[in-house]
C-alpha positions as CSV (number, residue, x, y, z in Angstrom):
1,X,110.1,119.2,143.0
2,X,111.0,119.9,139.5
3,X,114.8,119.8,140.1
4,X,114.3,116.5,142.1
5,X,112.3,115.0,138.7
6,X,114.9,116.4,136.2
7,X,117.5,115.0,138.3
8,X,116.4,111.3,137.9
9,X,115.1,111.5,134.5
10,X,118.0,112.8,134.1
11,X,119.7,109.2,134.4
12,X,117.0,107.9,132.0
13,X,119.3,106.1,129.1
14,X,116.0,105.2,126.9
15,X,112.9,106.5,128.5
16,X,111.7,103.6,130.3
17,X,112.4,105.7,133.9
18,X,110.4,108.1,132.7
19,X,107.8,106.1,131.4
20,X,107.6,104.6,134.4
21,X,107.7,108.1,136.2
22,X,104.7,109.0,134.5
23,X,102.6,106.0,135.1
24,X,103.5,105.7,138.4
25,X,102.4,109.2,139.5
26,X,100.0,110.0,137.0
27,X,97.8,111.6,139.7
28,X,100.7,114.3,140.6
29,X,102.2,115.1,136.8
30,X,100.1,118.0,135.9
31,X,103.0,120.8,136.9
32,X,105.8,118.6,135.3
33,X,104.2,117.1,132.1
34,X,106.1,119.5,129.9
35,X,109.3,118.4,131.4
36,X,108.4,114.4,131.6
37,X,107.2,114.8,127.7
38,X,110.6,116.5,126.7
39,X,113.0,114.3,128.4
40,X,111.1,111.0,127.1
41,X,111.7,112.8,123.6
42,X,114.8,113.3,124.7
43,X,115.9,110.2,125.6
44,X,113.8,107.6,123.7
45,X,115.6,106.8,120.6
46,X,113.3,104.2,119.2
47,X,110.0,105.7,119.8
48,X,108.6,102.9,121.9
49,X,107.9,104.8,125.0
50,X,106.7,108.0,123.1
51,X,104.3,105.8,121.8
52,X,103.2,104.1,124.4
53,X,103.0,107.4,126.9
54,X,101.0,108.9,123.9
55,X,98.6,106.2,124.0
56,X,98.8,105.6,127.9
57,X,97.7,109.4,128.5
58,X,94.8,109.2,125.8
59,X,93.4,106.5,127.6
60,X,93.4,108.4,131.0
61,X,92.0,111.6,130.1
62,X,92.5,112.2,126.2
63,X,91.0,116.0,126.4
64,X,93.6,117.1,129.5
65,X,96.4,115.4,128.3
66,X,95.5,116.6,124.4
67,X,98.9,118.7,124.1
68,X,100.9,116.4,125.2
69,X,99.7,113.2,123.2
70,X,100.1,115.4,120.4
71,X,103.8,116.3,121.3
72,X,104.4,112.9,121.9
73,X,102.8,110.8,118.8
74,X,104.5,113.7,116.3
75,X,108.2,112.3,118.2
76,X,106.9,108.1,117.8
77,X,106.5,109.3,113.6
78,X,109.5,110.5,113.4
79,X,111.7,108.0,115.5
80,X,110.1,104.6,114.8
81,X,111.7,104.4,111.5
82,X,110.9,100.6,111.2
83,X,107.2,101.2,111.9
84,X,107.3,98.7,115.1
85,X,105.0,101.5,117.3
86,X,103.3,103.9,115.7
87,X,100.5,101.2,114.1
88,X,99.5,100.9,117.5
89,X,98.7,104.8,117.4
90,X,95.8,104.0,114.5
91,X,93.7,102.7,117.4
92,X,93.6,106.3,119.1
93,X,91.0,107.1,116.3
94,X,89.0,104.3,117.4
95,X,89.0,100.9,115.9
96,X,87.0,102.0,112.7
97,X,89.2,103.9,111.7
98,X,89.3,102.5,108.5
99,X,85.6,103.7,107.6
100,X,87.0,107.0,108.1
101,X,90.4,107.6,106.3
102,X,89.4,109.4,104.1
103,X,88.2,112.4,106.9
104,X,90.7,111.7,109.5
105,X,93.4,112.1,106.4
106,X,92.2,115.5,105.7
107,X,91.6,116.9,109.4
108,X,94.7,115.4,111.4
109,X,98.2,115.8,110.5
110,X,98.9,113.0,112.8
111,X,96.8,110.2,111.3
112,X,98.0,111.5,108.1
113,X,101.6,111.3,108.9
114,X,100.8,107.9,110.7
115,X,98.8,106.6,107.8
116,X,101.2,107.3,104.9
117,X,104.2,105.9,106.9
118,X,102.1,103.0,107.2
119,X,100.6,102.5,103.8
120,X,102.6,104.3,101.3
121,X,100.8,103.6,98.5
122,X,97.6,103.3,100.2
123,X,95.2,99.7,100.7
């Protein structure tokens, strides 16, 4: 099975395939997610579908799928260069997240990576 996946995501020129992959078999990804998260890292120059995965996974089981959102939101900071995604990571804190900056800044390299990309020289 994993020859068969790494074969078509193999074709993938941007990471839509496997975006779509993962979405669309969500139920049988557990054995493969390390391959599906590499090859969208791979692949996905922009950081579109890093980002979206990362936030597509946190909404279907954010505990289970905890190493790989990580994996995947550390590759949308570092390829969305023009900031076009990665604001839509914020909301993975919840949608306060501006009543707690100040915490989430000094627990989660993530948010902090995130939030300085975003606001460089803060609100």
């Amino acid at each position: 099975m994993k020859d068969d996946i790494k074969k078509l995501l193999g074709k993938d020129p941007d990471g839509l395939l496997t975006y779509e992959y993962l979405a669309n078999h969500i139920s049988e990804i557990d054995d493969v997610i390390d391959d599906i998260v590499e090859n969208m890292i791979n692949v996905d120059l922009s950081g579109q579908f890093v980002v979206s995965a990362a936030r597509y996974l946190f909404a279907i089981d954010k505990e289970h799928y905890q190493p790989s959102i990580s994996r995947l939101i550390a590759a949308g900071i570092e390829k969305d260069r023009e900031r076009r995604y990665i604001g839509d990571l914020l909301t993975m804190w919840g949608t306060d997240y501006q009543e707690h900056v100040d915490e989430y800044l000094k627990k989660d390299d993530n948010f902090r990576r995130i939030y300085k990309r975003l606001y460089p020289t803060g609100i």
